[in-house]
DRENBA-424942 format. One record per residue: x, y, z of N, C-alpha, C in turn; residue in one letter. Coordinates in steps of 0.1 Angstrom, whole numbers, plus 5000, padded with zeros to 4 digits. Layout:
NODE   n.east   n.north   n.up   ca.east   ca.north   ca.up   c.east   c.north   c.up   code
NODE        X         Y      Z         X          Y       Z        X         Y      Z      a
...
//
This chain:
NODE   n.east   n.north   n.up   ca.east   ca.north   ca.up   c.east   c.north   c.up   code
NODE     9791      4769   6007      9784       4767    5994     9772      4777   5993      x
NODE     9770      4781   5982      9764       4792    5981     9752      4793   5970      x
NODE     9740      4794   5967      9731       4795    5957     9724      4801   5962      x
NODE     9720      4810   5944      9708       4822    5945     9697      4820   5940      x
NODE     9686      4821   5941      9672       4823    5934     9668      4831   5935      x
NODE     9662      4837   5922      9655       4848    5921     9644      4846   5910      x
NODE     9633      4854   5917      9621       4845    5907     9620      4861   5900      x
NODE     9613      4858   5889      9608       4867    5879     9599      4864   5871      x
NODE     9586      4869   5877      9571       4867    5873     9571      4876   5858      x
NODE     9570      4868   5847      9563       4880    5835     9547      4879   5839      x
NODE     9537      4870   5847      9528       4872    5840     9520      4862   5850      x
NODE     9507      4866   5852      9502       4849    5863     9502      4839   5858      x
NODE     9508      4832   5847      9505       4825    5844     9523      4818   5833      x
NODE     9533      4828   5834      9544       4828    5831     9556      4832   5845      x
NODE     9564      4823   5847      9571       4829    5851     9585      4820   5849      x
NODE     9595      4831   5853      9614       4828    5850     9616      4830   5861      x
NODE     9627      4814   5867      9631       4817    5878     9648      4813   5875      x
NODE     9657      4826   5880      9673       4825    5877     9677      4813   5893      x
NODE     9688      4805   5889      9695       4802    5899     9712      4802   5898      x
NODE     9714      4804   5906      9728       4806    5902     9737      4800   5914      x
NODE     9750      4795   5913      9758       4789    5922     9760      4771   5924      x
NODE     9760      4764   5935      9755       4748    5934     9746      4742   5942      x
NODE     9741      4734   5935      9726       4727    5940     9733      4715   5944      x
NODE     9733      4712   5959      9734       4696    5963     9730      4697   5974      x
NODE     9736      4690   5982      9725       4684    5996     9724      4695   6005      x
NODE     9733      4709   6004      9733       4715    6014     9722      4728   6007      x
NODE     9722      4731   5994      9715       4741    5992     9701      4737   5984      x
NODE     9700      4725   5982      9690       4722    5976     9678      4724   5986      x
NODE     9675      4722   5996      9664       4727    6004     9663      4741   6002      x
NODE     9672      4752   6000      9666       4767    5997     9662      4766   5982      x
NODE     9669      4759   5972      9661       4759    5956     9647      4757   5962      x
NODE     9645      4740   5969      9630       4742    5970     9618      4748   5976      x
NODE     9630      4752   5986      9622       4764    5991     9613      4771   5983      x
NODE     9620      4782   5976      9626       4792    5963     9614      4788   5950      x
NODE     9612      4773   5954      9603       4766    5941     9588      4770   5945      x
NODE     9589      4766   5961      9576       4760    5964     9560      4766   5961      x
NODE     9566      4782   5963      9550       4788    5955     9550      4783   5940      x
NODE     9551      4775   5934      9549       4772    5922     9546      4759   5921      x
NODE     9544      4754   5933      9543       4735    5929     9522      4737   5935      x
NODE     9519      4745   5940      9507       4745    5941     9497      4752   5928      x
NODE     9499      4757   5920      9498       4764    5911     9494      4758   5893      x
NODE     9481      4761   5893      9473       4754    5882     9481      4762   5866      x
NODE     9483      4751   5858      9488       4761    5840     9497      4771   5843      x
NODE     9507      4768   5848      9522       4778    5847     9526      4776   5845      x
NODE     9535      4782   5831      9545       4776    5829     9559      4780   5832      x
NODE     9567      4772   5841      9579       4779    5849     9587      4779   5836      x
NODE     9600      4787   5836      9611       4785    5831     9621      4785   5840      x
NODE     9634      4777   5841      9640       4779    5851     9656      4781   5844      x
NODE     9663      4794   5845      9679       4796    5843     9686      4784   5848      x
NODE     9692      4779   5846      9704       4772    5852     9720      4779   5845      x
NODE     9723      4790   5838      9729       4793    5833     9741      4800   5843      x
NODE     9738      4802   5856      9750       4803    5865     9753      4792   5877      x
NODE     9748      4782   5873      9745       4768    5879     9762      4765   5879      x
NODE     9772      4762   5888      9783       4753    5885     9787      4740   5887      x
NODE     9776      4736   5896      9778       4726    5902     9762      4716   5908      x
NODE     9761      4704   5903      9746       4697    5906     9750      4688   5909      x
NODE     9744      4681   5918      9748       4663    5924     9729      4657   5920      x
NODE     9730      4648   5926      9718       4639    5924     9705      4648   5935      x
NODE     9715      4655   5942      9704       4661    5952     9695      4676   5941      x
NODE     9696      4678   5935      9696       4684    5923     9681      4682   5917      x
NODE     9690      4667   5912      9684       4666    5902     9670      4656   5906      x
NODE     9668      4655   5923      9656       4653    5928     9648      4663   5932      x
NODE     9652      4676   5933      9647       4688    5933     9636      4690   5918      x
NODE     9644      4689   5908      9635       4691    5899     9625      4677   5896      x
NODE     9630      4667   5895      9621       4655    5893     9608      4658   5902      x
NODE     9607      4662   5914      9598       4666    5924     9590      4677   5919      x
NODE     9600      4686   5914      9589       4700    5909     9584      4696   5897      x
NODE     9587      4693   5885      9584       4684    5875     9566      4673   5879      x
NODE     9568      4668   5890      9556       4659    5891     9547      4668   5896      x
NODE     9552      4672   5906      9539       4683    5914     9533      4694   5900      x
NODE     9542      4701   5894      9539       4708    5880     9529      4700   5870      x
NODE     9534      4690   5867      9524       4682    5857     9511      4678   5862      x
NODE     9509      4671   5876      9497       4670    5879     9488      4679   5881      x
NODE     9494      4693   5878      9484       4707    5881     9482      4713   5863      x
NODE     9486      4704   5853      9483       4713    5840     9493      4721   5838      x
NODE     9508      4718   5841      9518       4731    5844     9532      4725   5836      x
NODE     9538      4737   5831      9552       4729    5823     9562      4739   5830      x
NODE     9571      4726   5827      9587       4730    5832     9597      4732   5819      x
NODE     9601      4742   5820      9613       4743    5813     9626      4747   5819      x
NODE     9636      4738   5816      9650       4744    5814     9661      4752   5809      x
NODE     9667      4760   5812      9678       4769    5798     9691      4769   5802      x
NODE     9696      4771   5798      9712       4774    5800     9724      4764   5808      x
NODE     9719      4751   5807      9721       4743    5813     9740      4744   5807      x
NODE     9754      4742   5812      9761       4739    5812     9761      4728   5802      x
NODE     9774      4725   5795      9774       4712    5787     9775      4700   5799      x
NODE     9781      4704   5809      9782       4694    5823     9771      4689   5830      x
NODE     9763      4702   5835      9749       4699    5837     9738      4692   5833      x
NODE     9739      4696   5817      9729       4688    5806     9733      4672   5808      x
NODE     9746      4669   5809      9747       4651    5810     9744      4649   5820      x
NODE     9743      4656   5836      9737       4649    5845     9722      4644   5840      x
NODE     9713      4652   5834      9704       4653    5826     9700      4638   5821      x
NODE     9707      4641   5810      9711       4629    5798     9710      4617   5810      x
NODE     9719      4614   5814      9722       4600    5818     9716      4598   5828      x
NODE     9708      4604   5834      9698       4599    5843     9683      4594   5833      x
NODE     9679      4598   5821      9669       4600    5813     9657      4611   5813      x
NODE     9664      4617   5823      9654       4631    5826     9653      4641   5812      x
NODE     9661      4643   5803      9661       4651    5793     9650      4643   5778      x
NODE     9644      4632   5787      9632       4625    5778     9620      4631   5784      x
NODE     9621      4637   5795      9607       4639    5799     9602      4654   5803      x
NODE     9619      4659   5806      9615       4674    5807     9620      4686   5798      x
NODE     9612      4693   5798      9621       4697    5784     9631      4709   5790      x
NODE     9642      4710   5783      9653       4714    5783     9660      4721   5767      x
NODE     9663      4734   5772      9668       4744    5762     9682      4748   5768      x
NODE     9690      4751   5758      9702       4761    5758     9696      4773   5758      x
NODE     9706      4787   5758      9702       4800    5765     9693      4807   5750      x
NODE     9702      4805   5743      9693       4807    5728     9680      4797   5721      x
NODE     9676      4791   5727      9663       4784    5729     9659      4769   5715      x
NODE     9678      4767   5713      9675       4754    5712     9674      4744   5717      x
NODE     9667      4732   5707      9666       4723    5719     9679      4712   5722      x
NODE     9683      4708   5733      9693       4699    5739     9685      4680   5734      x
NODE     9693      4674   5739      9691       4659    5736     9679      4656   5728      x
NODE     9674      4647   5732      9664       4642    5729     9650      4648   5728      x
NODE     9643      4661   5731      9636       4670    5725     9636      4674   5716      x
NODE     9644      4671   5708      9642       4681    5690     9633      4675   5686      x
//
């Protein structure tokens, strides 16, 4: 099992980070790895690719709920893009797509954010 991160800073205070491959119990420790300079970090706002994401379990999608809390308590936003139509319902049906915001690659918005 295999996943990539790659961060890409525009700016101290902006940054995009690509991931690509599957997030579950075995790679999700390198995503947060991958995260961790950013969970200390006052007014940033991450964006994160999931657009070569194929595969998410629940281990996943406690990776971001975790980065999500550490982010908000510092003044900091999370965004999502490219989420798979598959992906986005793990989303959905947990109620996460109520709290974090979440885009497709062309930067509309998914569920419950419009």
């Amino acid at each position: 099992m295999n996943i990539k991160v790659e961060i890409r800073e525009t700016d101290s205070n902006h940054a995009k980070v690509v991931v690509g491959g599957e997030i579950d119990a075995y790679t999700a420790p390198k995503l947060k790895e991958g995260l961790s300079q950013f969970m200390d970090q006052e007014n940033v706002k991450l964006q994160i690719d999931l657009a070569d994401v194929s595969y998410m379990d629940s281990t996943g999608l406690g990776v971001f709920v975790g980065l999500f809390k550490n982010l908000r308590a510092r003044n900091s936003e999370l965004e999502l893009v490219g989420l798979s139509d598959r992906i986005f319902r793990l989303f959905e049906i947990t109620g996460l797509t109520d709290i974090i915001e979440i885009k497709n690659v062309e930067g509309e918005m998914n569920g419950n954010n419009v």
